[in-house]
VOPAGU-2260 file (C-alpha; in pm, 1 decimal, decimal comma):
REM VOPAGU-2260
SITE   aa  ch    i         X         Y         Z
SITE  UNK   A    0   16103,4    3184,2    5089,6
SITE  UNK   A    1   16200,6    2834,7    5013,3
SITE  UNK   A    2   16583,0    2756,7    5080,5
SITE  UNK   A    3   16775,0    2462,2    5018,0
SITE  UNK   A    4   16727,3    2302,6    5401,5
SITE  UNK   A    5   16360,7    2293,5    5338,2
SITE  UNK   A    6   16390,3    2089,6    5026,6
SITE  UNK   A    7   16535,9    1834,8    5193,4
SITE  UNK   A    8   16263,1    1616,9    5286,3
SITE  UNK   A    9   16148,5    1589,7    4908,7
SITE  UNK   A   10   16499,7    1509,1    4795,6
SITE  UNK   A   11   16481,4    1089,0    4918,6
SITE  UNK   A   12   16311,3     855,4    5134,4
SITE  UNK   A   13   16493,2     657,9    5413,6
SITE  UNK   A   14   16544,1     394,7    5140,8
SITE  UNK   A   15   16748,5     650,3    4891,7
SITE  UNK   A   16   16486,0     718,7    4699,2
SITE  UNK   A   17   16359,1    1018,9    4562,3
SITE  UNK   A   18   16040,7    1106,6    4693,8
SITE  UNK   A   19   15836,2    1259,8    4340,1
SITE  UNK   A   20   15470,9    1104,1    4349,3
SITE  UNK   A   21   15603,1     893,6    4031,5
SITE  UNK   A   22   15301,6     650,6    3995,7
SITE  UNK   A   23   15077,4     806,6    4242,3
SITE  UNK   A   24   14754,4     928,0    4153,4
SITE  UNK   A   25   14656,0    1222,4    4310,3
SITE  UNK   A   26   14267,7    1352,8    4324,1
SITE  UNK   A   27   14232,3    1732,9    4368,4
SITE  UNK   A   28   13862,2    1826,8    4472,2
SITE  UNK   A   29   13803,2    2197,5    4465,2
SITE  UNK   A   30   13596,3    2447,7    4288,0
SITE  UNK   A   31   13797,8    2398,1    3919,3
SITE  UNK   A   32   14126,1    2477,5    3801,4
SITE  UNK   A   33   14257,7    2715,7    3550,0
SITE  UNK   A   34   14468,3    2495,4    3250,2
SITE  UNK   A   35   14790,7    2770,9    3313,3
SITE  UNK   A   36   15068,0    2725,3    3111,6
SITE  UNK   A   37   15299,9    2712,2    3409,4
SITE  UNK   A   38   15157,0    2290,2    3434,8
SITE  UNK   A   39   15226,4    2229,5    3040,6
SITE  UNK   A   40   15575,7    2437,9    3103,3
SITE  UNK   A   41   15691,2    2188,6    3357,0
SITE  UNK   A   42   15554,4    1862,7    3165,9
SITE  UNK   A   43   15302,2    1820,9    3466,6
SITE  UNK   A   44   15050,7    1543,4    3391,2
SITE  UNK   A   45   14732,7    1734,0    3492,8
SITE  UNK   A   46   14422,0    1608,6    3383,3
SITE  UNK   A   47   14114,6    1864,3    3452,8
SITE  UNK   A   48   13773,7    1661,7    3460,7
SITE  UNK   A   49   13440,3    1819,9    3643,8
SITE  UNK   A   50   13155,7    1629,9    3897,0
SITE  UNK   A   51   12852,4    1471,4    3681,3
SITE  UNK   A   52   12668,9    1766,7    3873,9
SITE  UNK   A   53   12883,3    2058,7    3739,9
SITE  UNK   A   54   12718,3    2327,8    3547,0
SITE  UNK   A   55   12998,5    2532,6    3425,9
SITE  UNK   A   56   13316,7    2445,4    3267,2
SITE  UNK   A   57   13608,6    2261,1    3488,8
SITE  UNK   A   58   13840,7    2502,5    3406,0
SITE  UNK   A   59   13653,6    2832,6    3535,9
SITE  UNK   A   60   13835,7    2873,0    3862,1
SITE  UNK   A   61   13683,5    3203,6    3976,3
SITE  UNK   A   62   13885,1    3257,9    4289,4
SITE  UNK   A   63   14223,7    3099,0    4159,2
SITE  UNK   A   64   14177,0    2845,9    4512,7
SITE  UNK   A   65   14161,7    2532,0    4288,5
SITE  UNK   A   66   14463,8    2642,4    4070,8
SITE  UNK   A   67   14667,2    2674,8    4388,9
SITE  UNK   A   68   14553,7    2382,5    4510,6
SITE  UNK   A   69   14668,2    2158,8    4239,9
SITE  UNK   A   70   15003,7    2344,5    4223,5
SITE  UNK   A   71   15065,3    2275,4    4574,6
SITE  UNK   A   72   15021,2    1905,1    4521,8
SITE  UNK   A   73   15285,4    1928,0    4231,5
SITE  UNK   A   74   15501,6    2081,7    4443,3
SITE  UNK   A   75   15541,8    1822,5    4656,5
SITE  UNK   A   76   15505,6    1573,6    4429,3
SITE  UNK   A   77   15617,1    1689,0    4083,1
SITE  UNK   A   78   15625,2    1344,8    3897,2
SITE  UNK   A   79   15185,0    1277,4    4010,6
SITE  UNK   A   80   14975,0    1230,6    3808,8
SITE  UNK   A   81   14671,2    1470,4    3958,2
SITE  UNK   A   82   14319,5    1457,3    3832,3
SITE  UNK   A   83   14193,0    1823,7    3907,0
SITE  UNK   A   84   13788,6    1758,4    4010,4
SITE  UNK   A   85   13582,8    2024,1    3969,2
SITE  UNK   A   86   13299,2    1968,3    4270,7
SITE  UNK   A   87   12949,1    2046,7    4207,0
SITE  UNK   A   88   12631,4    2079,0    4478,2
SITE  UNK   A   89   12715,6    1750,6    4570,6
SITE  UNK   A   90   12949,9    1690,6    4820,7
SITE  UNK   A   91   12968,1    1272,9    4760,4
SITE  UNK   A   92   13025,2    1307,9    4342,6
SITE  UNK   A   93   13345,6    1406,1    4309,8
SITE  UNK   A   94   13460,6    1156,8    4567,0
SITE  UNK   A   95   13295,2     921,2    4369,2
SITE  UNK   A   96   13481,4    1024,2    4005,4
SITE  UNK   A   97   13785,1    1034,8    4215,3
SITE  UNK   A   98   13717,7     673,9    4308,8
SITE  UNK   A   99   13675,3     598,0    3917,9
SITE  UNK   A  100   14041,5     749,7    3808,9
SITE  UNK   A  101   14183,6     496,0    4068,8
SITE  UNK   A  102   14351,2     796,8    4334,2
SITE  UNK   A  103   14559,8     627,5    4556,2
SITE  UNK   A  104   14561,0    1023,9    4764,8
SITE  UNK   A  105   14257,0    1245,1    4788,9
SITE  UNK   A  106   14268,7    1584,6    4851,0
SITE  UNK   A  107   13950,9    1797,9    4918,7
SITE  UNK   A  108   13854,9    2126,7    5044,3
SITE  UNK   A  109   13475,4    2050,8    5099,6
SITE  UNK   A  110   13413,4    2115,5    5462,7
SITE  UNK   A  111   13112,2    2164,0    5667,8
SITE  UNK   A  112   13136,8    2369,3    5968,4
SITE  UNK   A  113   13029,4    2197,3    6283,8
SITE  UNK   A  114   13073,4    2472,6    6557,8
SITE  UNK   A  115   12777,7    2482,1    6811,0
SITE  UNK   A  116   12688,5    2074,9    6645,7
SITE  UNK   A  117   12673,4    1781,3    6897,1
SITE  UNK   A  118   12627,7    1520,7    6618,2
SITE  UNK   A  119   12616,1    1499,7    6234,9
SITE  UNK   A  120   12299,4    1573,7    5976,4
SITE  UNK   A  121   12215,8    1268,7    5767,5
SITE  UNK   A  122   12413,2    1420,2    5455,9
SITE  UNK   A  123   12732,7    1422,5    5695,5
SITE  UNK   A  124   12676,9    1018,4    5853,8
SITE  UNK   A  125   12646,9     972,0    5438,4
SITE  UNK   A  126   12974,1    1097,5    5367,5
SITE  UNK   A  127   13145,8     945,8    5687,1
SITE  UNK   A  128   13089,6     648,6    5531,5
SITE  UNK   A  129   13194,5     723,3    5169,9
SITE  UNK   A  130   13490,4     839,5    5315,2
SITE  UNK   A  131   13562,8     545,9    5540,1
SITE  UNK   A  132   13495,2     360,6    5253,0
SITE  UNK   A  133   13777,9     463,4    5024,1
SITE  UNK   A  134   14002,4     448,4    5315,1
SITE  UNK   A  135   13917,6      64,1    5358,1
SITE  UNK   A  136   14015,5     102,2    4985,6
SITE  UNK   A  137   14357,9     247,0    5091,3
SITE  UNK   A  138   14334,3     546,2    4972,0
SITE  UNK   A  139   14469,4     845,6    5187,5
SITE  UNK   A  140   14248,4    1114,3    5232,0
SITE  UNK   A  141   14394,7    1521,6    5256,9
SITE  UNK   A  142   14084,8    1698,9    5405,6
SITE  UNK   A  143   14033,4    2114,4    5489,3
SITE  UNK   A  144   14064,5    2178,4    5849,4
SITE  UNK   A  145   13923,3    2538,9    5718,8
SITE  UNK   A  146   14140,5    2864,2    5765,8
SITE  UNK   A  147   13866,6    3013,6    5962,7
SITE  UNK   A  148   13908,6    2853,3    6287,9
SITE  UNK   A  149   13591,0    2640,7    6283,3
SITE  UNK   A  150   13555,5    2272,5    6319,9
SITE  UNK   A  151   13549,2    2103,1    6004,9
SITE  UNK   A  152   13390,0    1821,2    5899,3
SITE  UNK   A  153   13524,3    1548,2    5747,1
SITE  UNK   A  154   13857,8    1682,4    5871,3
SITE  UNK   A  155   13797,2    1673,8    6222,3
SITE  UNK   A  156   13773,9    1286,4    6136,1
SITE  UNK   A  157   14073,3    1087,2    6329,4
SITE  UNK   A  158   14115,6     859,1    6037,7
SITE  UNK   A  159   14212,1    1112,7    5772,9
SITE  UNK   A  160   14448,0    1399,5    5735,7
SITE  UNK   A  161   14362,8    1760,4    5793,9
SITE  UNK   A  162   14538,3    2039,7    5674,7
SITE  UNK   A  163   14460,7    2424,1    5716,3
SITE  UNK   A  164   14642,6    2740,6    5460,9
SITE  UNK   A  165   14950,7    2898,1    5656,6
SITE  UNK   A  166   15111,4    3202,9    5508,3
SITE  UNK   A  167   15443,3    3301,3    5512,2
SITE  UNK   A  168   15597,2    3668,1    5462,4
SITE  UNK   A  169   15890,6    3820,6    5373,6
SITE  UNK   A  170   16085,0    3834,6    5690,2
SITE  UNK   A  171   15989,0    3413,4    5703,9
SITE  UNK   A  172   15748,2    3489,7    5962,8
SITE  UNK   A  173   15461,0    3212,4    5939,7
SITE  UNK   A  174   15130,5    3286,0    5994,0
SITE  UNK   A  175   14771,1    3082,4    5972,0
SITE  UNK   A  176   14485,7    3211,5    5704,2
SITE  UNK   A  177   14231,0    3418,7    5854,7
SITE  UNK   A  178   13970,7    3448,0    5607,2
């Protein structure tokens, strides 16, 4: 239930200032996302584009995760404009077309579980660096910490910003994701 006390924070900065994403450019990297009319309703500027490795269309969003995704990030910042990325079988591609639209914030949900690891596979030290990489760049990265209660990589990274799925139910009681 949102209520009027938790809008607050997205009302103005400490400046006076709305806070709306207004010339931010926001990359969404998930598994595609459905073109709903709920986006064109609200004059969102959504812009759906796929990994050079993707093999079906950017907008087949089988599980609805990558639609939710990007709605989230208008949520918080209604006046973005978001590049929804499709990711492939690569892990570093849609980073890289991310890159190429000029995001200034990054959000993925490509994680790689590294319970029972003492150190990273080659493919991971590859991506550490990609990632520190656009962060030299300034870019802010928005990484999954995973709803399963693994640890993530490239969340677990100190540098970027990990975020997990949180429920919340009809008495207001919060609760995290389980799946």
């Amino acid at each position: 239930i949102v209520t009027q006390a938790s809008l607050v924070h997205r009302l103005k900065t400490s400046s006076g200032q709305r806070a709306t994403g207004e010339g931010v450019v926001v990359a969404v990297l998930d598994f595609g996302v459905y073109p709903h009319p709920f986006y064109v309703r609200n004059s969102y500027d959504l812009h759906i584009e796929a990994a050079e490795d993707v093999t079906s269309p950017a907008t087949d969003d089988t599980e609805g995760h990558g639609t939710m995704h990007t709605v989230s990030v208008f949520s918080c910042a209604p006046d973005a404009t978001v590049y929804a990325i499709k990711m492939g079988e690569s892990p570093s591609l849609p980073f890289d077309l991310a890159r190429s639209v000029s995001a200034k914030v990054i959000t993925s949900t490509y994680a790689w579980n590294l319970s029972g690891h003492v150190e990273l596979s080659d493919d991971q030290l590859i991506m550490r660096v990609l990632l520190l990489d656009l962060l030299a760049d300034g870019r802010t990265l928005v990484l999954s910490g995973g709803n399963t209660g693994f640890i993530a990589f490239p969340a677990m990274m100190p540098e970027v910003i990990a975020v997990g799925g949180a429920s919340v139910d009809s008495h207001e009681n919060i609760s995290a994701w389980e799946d």
